[in-house]
C-alpha positions as CSV (number, residue, x, y, z in Angstrom):
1,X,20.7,18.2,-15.8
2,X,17.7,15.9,-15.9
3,X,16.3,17.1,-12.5
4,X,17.4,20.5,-13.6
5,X,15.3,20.7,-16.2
6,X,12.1,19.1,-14.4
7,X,12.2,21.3,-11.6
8,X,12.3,24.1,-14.6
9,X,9.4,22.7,-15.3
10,X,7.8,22.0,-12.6
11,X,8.7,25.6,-11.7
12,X,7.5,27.1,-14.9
13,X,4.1,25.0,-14.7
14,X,2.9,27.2,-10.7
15,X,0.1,28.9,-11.5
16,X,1.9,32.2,-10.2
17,X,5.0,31.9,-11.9
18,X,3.4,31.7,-15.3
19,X,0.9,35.0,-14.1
20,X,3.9,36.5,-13.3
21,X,5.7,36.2,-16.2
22,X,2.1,37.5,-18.1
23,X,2.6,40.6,-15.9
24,X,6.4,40.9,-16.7
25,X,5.4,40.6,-20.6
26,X,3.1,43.2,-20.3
27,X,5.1,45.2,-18.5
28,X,8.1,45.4,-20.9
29,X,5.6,45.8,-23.6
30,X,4.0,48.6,-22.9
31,X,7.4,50.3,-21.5
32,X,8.4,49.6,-24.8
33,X,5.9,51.3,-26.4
34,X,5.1,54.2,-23.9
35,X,8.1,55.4,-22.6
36,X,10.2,56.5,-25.5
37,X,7.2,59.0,-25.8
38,X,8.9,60.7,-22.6
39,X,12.1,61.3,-24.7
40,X,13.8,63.2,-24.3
41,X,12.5,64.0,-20.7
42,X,11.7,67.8,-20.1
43,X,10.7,69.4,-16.7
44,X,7.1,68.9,-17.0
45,X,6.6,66.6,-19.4
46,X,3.7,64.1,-18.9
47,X,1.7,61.2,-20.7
48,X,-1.0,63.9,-22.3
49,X,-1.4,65.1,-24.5
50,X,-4.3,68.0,-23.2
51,X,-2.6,69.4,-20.5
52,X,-5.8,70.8,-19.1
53,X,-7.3,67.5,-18.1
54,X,-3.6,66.3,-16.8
55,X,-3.3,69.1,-14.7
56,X,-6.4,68.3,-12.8
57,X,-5.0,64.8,-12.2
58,X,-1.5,66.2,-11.3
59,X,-3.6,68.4,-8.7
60,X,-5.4,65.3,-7.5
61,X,-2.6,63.3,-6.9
62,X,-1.0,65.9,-4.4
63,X,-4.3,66.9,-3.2
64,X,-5.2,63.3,-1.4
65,X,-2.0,62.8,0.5
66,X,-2.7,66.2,1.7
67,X,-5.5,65.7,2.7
68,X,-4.8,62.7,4.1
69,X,-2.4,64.1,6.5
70,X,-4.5,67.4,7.4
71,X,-7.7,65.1,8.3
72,X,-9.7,65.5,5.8
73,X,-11.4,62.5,4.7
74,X,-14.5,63.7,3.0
75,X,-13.5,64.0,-0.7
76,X,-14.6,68.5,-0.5
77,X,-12.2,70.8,-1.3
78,X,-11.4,74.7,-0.1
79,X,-8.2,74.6,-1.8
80,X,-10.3,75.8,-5.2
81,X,-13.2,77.7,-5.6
82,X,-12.7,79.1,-2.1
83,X,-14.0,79.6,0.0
84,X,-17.2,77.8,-1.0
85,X,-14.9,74.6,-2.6
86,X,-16.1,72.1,-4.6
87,X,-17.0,68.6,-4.4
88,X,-14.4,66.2,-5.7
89,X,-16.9,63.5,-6.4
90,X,-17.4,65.2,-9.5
91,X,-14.3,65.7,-10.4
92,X,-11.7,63.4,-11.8
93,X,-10.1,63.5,-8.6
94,X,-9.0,59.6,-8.9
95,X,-8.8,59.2,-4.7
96,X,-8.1,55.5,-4.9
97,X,-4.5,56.4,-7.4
98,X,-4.1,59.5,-4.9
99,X,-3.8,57.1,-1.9
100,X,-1.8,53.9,-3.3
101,X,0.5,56.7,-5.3
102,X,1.0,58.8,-2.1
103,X,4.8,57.4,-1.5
104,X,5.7,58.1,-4.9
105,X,3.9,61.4,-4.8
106,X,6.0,62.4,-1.7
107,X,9.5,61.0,-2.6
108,X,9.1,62.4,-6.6
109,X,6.5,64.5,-6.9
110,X,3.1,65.0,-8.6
111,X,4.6,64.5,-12.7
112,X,6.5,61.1,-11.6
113,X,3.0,59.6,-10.1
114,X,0.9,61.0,-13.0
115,X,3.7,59.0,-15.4
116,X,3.8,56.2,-13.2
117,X,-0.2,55.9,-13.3
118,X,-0.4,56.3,-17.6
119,X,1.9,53.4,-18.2
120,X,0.3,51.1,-15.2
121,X,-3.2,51.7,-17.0
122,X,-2.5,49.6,-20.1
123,X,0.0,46.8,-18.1
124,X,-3.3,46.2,-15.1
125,X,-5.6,46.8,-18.0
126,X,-3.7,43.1,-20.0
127,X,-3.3,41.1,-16.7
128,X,-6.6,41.5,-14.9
129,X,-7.7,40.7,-18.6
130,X,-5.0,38.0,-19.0
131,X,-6.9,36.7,-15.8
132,X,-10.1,36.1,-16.7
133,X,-9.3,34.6,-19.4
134,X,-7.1,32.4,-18.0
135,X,-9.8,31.1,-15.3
136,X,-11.9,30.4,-18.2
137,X,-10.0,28.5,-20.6
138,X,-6.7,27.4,-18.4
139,X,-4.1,28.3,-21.3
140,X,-1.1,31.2,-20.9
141,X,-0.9,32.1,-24.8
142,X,-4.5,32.9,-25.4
143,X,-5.2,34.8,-22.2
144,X,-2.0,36.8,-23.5
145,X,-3.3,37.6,-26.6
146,X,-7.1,38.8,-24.9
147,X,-5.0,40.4,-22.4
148,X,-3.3,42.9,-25.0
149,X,-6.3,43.0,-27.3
150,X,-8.0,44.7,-24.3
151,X,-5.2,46.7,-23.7
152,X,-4.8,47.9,-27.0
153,X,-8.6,49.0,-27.7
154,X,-9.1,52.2,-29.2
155,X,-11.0,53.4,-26.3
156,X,-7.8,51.9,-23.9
157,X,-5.4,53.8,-25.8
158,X,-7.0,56.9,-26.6
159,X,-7.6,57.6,-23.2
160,X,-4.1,57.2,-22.1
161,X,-3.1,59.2,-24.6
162,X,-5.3,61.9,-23.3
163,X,-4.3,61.8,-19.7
164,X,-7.2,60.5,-18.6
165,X,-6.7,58.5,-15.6
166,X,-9.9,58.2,-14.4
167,X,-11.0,56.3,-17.3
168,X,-7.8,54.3,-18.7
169,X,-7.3,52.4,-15.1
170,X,-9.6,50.0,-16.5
171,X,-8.0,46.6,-14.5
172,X,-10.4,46.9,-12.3
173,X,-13.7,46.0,-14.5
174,X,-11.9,42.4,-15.8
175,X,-11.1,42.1,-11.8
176,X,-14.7,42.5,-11.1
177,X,-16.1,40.0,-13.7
178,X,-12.8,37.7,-12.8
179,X,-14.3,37.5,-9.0
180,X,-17.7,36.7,-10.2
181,X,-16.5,33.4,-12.7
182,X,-14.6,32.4,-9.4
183,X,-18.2,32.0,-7.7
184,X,-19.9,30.7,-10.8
185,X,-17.4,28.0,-11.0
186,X,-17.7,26.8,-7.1
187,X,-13.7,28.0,-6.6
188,X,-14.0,30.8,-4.5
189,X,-15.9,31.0,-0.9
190,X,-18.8,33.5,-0.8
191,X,-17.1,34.7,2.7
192,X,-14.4,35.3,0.7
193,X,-15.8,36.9,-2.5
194,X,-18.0,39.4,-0.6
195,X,-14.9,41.5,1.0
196,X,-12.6,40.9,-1.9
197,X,-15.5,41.9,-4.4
198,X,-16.8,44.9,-1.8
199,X,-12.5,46.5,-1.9
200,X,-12.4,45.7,-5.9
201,X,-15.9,47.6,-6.4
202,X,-15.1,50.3,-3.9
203,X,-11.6,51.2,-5.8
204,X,-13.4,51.6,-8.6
205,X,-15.6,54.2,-7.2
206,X,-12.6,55.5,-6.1
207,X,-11.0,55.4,-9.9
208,X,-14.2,56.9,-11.9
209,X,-18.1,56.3,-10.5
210,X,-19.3,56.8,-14.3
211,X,-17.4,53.0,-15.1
212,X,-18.3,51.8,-11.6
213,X,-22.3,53.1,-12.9
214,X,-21.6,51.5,-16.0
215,X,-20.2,48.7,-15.0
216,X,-22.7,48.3,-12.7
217,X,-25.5,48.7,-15.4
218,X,-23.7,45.8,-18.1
219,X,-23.0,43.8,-15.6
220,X,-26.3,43.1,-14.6
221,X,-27.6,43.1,-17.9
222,X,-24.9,40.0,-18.3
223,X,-26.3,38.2,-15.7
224,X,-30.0,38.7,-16.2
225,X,-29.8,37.9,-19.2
226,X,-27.7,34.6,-18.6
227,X,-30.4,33.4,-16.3
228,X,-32.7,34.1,-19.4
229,X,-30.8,31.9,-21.3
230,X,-29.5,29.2,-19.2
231,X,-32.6,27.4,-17.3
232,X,-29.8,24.8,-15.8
233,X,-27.9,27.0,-14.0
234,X,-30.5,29.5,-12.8
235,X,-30.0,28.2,-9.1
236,X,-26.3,29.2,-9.1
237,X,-26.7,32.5,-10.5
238,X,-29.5,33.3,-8.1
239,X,-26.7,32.7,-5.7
240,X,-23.8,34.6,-7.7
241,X,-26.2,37.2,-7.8
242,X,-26.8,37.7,-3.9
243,X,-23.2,37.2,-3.5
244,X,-22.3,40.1,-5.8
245,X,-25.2,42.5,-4.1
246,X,-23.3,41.7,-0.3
247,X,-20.2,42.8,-2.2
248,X,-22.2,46.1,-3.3
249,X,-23.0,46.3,0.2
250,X,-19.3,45.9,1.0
251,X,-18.2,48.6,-1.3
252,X,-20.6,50.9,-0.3
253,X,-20.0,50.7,3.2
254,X,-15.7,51.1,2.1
255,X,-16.5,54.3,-0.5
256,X,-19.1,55.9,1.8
257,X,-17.1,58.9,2.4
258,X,-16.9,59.4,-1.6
259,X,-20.8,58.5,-1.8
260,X,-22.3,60.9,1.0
261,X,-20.3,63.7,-1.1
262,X,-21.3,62.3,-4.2
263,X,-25.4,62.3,-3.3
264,X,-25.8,65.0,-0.5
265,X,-23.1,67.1,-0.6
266,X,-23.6,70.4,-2.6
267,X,-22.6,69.5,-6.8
268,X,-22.5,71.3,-9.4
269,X,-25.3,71.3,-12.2
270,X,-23.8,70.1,-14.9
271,X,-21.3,69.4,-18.0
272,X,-19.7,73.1,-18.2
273,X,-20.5,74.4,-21.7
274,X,-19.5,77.8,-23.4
275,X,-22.8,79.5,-23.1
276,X,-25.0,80.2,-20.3
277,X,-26.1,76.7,-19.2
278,X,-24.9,73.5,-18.5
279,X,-24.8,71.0,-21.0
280,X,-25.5,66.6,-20.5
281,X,-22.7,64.4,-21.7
282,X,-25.0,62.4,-23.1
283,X,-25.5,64.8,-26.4
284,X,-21.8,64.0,-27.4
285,X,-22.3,63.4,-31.1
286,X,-20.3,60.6,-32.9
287,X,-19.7,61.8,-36.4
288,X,-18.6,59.2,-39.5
289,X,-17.3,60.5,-42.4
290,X,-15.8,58.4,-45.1
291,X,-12.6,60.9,-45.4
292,X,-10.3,59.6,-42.3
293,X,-8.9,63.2,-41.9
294,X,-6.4,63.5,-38.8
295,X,-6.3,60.1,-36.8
296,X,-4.9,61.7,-33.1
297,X,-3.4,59.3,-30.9
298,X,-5.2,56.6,-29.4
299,X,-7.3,57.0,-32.4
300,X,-11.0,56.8,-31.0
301,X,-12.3,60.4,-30.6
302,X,-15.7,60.9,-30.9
303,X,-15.7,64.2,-32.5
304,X,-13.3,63.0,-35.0
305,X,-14.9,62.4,-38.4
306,X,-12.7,59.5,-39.2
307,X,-12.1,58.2,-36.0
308,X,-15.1,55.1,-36.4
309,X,-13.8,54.5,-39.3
310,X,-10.7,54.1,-38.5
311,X,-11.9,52.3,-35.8
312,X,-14.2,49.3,-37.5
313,X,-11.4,49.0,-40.5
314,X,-8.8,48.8,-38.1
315,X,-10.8,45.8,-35.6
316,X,-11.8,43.9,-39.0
317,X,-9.7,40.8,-37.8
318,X,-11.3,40.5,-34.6
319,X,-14.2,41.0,-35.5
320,X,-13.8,38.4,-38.2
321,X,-12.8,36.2,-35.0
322,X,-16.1,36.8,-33.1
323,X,-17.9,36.4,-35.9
324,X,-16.7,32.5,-36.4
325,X,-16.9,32.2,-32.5
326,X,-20.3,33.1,-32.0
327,X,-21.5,31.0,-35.3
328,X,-19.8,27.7,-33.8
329,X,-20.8,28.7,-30.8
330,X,-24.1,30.3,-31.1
331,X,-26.3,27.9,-28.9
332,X,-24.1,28.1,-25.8
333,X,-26.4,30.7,-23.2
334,X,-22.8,32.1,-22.1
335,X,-22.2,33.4,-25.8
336,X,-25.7,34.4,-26.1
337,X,-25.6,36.6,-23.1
338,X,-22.6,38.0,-23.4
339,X,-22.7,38.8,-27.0
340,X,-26.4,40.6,-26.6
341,X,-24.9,42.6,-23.9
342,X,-22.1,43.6,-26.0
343,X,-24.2,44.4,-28.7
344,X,-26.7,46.7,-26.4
345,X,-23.2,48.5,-25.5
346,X,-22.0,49.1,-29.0
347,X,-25.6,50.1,-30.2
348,X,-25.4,52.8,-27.0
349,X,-21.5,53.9,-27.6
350,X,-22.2,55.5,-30.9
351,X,-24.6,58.0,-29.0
352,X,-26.0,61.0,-31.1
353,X,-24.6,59.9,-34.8
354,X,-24.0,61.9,-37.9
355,X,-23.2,61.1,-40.7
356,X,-22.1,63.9,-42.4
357,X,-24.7,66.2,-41.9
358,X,-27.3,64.1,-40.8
359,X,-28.3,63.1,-37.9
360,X,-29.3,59.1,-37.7
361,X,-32.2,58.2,-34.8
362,X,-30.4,55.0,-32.5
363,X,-31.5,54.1,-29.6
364,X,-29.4,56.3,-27.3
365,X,-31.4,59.0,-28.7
366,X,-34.3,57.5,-26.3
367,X,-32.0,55.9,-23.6
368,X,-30.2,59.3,-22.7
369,X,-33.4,60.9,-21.1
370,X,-33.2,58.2,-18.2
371,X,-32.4,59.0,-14.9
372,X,-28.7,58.9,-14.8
373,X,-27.8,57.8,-18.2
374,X,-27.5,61.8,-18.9
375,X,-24.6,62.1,-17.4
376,X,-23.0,59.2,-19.0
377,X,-20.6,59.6,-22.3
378,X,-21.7,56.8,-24.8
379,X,-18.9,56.4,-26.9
380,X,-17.0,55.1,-23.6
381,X,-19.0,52.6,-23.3
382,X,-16.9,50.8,-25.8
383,X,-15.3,49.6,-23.0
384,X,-17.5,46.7,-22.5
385,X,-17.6,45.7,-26.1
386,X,-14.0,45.4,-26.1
387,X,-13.7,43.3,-22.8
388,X,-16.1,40.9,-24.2
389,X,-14.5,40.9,-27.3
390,X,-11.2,40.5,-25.6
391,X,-12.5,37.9,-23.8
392,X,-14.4,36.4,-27.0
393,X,-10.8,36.1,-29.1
394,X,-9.1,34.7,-26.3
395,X,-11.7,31.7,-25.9
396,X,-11.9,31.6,-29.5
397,X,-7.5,30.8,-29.2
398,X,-7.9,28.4,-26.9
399,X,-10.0,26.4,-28.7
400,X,-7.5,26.3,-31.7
401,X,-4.1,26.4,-29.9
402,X,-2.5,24.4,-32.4
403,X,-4.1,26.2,-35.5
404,X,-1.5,28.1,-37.3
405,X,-4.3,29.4,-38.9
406,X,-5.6,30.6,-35.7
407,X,-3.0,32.2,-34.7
408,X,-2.4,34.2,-37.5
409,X,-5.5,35.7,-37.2
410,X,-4.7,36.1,-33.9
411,X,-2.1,38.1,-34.3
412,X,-3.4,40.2,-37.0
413,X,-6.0,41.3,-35.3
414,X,-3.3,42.4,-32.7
415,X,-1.0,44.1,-34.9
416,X,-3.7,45.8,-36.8
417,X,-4.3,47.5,-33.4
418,X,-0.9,48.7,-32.7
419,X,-0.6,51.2,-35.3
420,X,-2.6,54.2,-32.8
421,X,0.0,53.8,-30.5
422,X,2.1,56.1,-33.3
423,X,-0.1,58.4,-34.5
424,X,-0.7,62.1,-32.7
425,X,1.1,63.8,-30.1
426,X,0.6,61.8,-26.9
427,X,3.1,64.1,-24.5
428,X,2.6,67.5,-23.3
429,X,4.7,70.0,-21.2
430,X,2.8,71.3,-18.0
431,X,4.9,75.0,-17.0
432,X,7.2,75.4,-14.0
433,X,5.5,77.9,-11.1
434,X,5.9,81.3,-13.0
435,X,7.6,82.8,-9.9
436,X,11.3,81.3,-9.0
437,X,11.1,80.7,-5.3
438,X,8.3,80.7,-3.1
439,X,4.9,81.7,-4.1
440,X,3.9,85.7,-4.0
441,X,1.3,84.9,-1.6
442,X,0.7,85.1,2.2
443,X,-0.3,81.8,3.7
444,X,-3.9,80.8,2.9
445,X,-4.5,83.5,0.4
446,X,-7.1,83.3,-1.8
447,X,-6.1,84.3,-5.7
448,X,-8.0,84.4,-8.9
449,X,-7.1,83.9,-12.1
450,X,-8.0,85.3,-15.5
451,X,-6.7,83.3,-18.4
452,X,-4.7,84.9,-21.7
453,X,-6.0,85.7,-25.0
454,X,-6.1,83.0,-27.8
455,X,-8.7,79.5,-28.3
456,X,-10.6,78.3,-25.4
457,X,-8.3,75.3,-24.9
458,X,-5.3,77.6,-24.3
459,X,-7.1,79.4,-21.7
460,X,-8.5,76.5,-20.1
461,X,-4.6,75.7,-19.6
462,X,-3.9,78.9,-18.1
463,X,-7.2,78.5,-15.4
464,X,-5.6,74.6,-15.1
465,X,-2.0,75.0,-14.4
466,X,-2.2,77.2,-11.5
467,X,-3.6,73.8,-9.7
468,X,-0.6,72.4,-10.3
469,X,1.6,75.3,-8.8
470,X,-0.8,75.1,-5.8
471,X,-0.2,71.5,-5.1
472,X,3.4,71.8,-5.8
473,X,3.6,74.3,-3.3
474,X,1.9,72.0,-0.2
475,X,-1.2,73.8,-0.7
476,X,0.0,77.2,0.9
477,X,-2.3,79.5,-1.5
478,X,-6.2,78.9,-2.3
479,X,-8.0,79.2,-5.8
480,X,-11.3,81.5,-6.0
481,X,-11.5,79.6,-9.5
482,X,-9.8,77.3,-11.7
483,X,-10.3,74.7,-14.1
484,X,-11.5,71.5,-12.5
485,X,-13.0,69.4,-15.5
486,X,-16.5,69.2,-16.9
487,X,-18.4,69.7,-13.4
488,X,-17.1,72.7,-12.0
489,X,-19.2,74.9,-9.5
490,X,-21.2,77.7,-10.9
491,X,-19.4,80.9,-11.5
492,X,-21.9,84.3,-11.7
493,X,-21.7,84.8,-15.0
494,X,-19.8,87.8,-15.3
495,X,-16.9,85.9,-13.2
496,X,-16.6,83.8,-15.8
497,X,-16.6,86.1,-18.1
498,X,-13.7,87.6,-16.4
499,X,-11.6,84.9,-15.8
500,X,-11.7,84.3,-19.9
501,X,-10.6,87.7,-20.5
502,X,-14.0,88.8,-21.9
503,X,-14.4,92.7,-22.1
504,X,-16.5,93.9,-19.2
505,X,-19.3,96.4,-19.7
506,X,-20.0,98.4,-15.9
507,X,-22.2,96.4,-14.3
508,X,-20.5,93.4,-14.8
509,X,-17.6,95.4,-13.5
510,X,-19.2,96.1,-10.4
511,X,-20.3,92.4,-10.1
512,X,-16.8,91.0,-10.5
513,X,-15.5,93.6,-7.7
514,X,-18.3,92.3,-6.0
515,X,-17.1,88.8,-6.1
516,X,-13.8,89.0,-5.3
517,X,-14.5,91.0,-2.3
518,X,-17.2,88.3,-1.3
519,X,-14.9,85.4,-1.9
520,X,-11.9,87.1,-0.1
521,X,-9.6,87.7,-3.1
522,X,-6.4,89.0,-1.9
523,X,-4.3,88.8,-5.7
524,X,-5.4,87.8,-9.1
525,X,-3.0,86.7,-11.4
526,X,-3.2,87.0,-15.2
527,X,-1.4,84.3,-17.3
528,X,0.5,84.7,-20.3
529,X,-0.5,88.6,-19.8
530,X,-1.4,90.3,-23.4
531,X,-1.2,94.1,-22.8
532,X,-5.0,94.6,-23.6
533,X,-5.8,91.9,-20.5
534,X,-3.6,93.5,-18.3
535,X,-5.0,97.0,-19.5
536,X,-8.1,95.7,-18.8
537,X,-7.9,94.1,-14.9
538,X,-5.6,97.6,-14.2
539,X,-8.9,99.7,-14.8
540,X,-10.7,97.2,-12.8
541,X,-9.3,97.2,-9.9
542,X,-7.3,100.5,-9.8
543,X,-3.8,98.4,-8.6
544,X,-0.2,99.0,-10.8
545,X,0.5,95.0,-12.6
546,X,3.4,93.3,-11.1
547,X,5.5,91.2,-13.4
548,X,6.1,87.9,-11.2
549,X,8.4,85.7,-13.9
550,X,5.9,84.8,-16.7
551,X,2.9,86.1,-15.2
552,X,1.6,89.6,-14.3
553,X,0.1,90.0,-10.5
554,X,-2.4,92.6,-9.4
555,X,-3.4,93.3,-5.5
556,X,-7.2,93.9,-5.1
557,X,-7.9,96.9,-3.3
558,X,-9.7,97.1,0.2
């Protein structure tokens, strides 16, 4: 029994075994909390709750093992907006997730991958957390603690709650700054960091470029200003620093298919916007309101008027917790650089405030005129003020494992985060193909769609779920249009008037007839057809409606 229970352990004390069971923790933890959402399981059903921006996921995640098998390797697309296509580097097209999902994708389908993909994002999100902090401080509990803190951020959990993918497959970013305390620390080989670094780096471009850019941007501004700060070490980071720009090198050599498309490939203009021209991300107003309103799941939405506040009430223990870390700590140059650069990130994520009516000047207001920074969403860059502060409360553990105290506060400032995870609808239902059997197209045919009556979201579903039938199909029919996210490529405007089921006056009637002839529109296909939108494309185009299950289908003439 004796040796039993020292080769327990001996067992229990491997490194792997107790990362392992961090991973399995996490793991039944979030399953725990995620996948009762999916019940009871309906055809359809994913981990979204805005079916629009799942949709183009679902579509991505059939696109790239197409693609794959047809040849294609440069991330443009002629199966939407045909013929011209678009550019999937500016789309949420997620090719890293397309190509480690493609078995999945192929033996279940597009829904099991997408529901596969939302509950992975907050279990990689707590172990490459878990990770880091482990390396740093050597002890299982606290890193489990920074691991779910991280997991469960605001930001974390609204964006799974969302659907989106591209930004809540955040392991990588802990990864990334794990790799680079390897090399500080004199553990890891530069011959070795530089290709594991260049493959974690290059996934990431792969995931989302805007948290690869930001990333990128905090990242630096960690390490510069650590060299500021610690005059001792200076030699070492000059060398952790060329280390880390070989692994840029690396990753840029791995993503250059995704990068030649991204900066030379035709792109569209700009943040799509209801009126006549494109609108920067970087305008997103954060509004705070002292009436909490509606908290939605995942609880952090910018447009919100409670959300923040919600938000900061909600954090108060941990930010009780870095507030007694960085005052005992407040001379070490680590805590100094890393609390500066989350402060410059939390300054940045509240973007263009109001408070309620008023617009307060921050320094965003300045910073979003930079090159780049335009394009950039503030209030996600919350990210990197939770991974510090992740990282912040786990160090902060550590140094008070046997504290009762301690860990209280600990787990306060856990289960004052777990709330979100019950609040709004977090599931949606994307449609079945509208037609039974096989689509009512010829091979290759091009088809527009024109979206149903009703609130902008609603048709941005109907120009979104087509996608999905497309993919589902193996790709057999092309889109003249569809709904592709925020960068989609420029539509003559009285297209998209058209495809919103806007009334025409003749010339824009002519120019529509002129597009779809241009573009090679064999069949449009109006969605959840009202008789005044079917009235409407019938005088159009002169051809008797087909009802085709749900939707109606038109021929275009000539």
């Amino acid at each position: 029994m004796r040796r039993l229970q020292s080769l327990l352990k001996k067992w229990v004390s491997w490194p792997v075994v107790r990362h392992a069971a961090a991973l399995a923790l996490f793991t039944a933890s979030f399953c725990a909390l995620l996948l009762p959402k999916l019940l009871p399981a309906r055809s359809g059903q994913i981990l979204s709750n805005s079916p629009a921006d799942g949709a183009i996921l679902l579509w991505s995640l059939g696109w790239w093992p197409h693609a794959v098998a047809h040849g294609i390797l440069v991330p443009y697309t002629h199966a939407v907006f045909a013929p011209d296509g678009t550019n999937l580097a500016w789309t949420t097209s997620v090719p890293t997730a397309g190509f480690l999902m493609a078995p999945v994708t192929r033996a279940f389908g597009v829904f099991a991958a997408f529901n596969a993909l939302a509950l992975l994002a907050p279990v990689s999100a707590a172990w490459t957390m878990y990770l880091l902090v482990h390396r740093v401080t050597r002890r299982w509990w606290p890193s489990l603690a920074a691991g779910l803190l991280f997991a469960l951020s605001p930001l974390e959990t609204s964006e799974v709650a969302i659907g989106h993918l591209n930004l809540s497959l955040t392991a990588l970013v802990p990864m990334a700054a794990y790799l680079v305390v390897r090399h500080l620390e004199g553990s890891i080989r530069p011959a070795v960091l530089v290709p594991l670094l260049g493959v974690v780096l290059a996934a990431e471009i792969g995931v989302s470029t805007e948290v690869f850019a930001t990333t990128t941007l905090f990242g630096g501004l960690a390490l510069l200003l650590l060299y500021a700060f610690d005059r001792p070490r200076r030699g070492a980071l000059r060398s952790t620093a060329k280390v880390v720009g070989a692994g840029y090198v690396a990753a840029g050599v791995l993503a250059s298919p995704l990068l030649y498309a991204a900066l030379v490939l035709r792109r569209p203009p700009g943040l799509a916007s209801a009126g006549h021209a494109p609108a920067p991300f970087s305008g997103v107003e954060t509004h705070v309101s002292p009436h909490l309103g509606t908290l939605r799941a995942g609880l952090l939405h910018p447009s919100g008027p409670g959300s923040w506040v919600a938000t900061v009430v909600l954090a108060l223990p941990l930010f009780a917790i870095l507030a007694h870390l960085a005052w005992t700590k407040r001379r070490g140059p680590v805590l100094r650089a890393l609390a500066a650069t989350a402060g410059v990130a939390l300054l940045c994520s509240v973007g263009v405030l109001v408070v309620g009516h008023t617009t307060v000047p921050t320094p965003w207001a300045l910073a979003r005129h930079l090159p780049f920074l335009g394009l950039i969403r503030p209030q996600r860059l919350s990210l990197f003020v939770w991974l510090i502060a992740a990282a912040g409360a786990g160090v902060w553990l550590a140094a008070r494992e046997r504290s009762p105290w301690s860990w209280g506060a600990g787990a306060l400032a856990i289960a004052a985060l777990l709330p979100a995870m019950w609040w709004g609808a977090w599931t949606s239902v994307v449609p079945a193909p509208a037609w039974a059997a096989d689509p009512p197209f010829r091979p290759g045919e091009n088809v527009a769609v024109v979206a149903g009556p009703g609130p902008r979201a609603r048709q941005l579903e109907d120009l979104a779920f087509p996608t999905v039938w497309q993919a589902e199909s193996g790709f057999t029919f092309r889109l003249a249009n569809a709904y592709v996210g925020s960068f989609p490529p420029p539509l003559p405007l009285a297209v998209r008037q058209f495809e919103f089921a806007r009334p025409l006056g003749p010339a824009q009637a002519r120019d529509v007839l002129a597009w779809l002839h241009q573009a090679g529109v064999r069949s449009v296909v109006v969605m959840r057809p009202a008789n005044a939108v079917v009235g409407s494309v019938h005088r159009l185009l002169g051809t008797d409606p087909v009802p085709v299950g749900t939707v109606v289908l038109f021929r275009v003439p000539g």
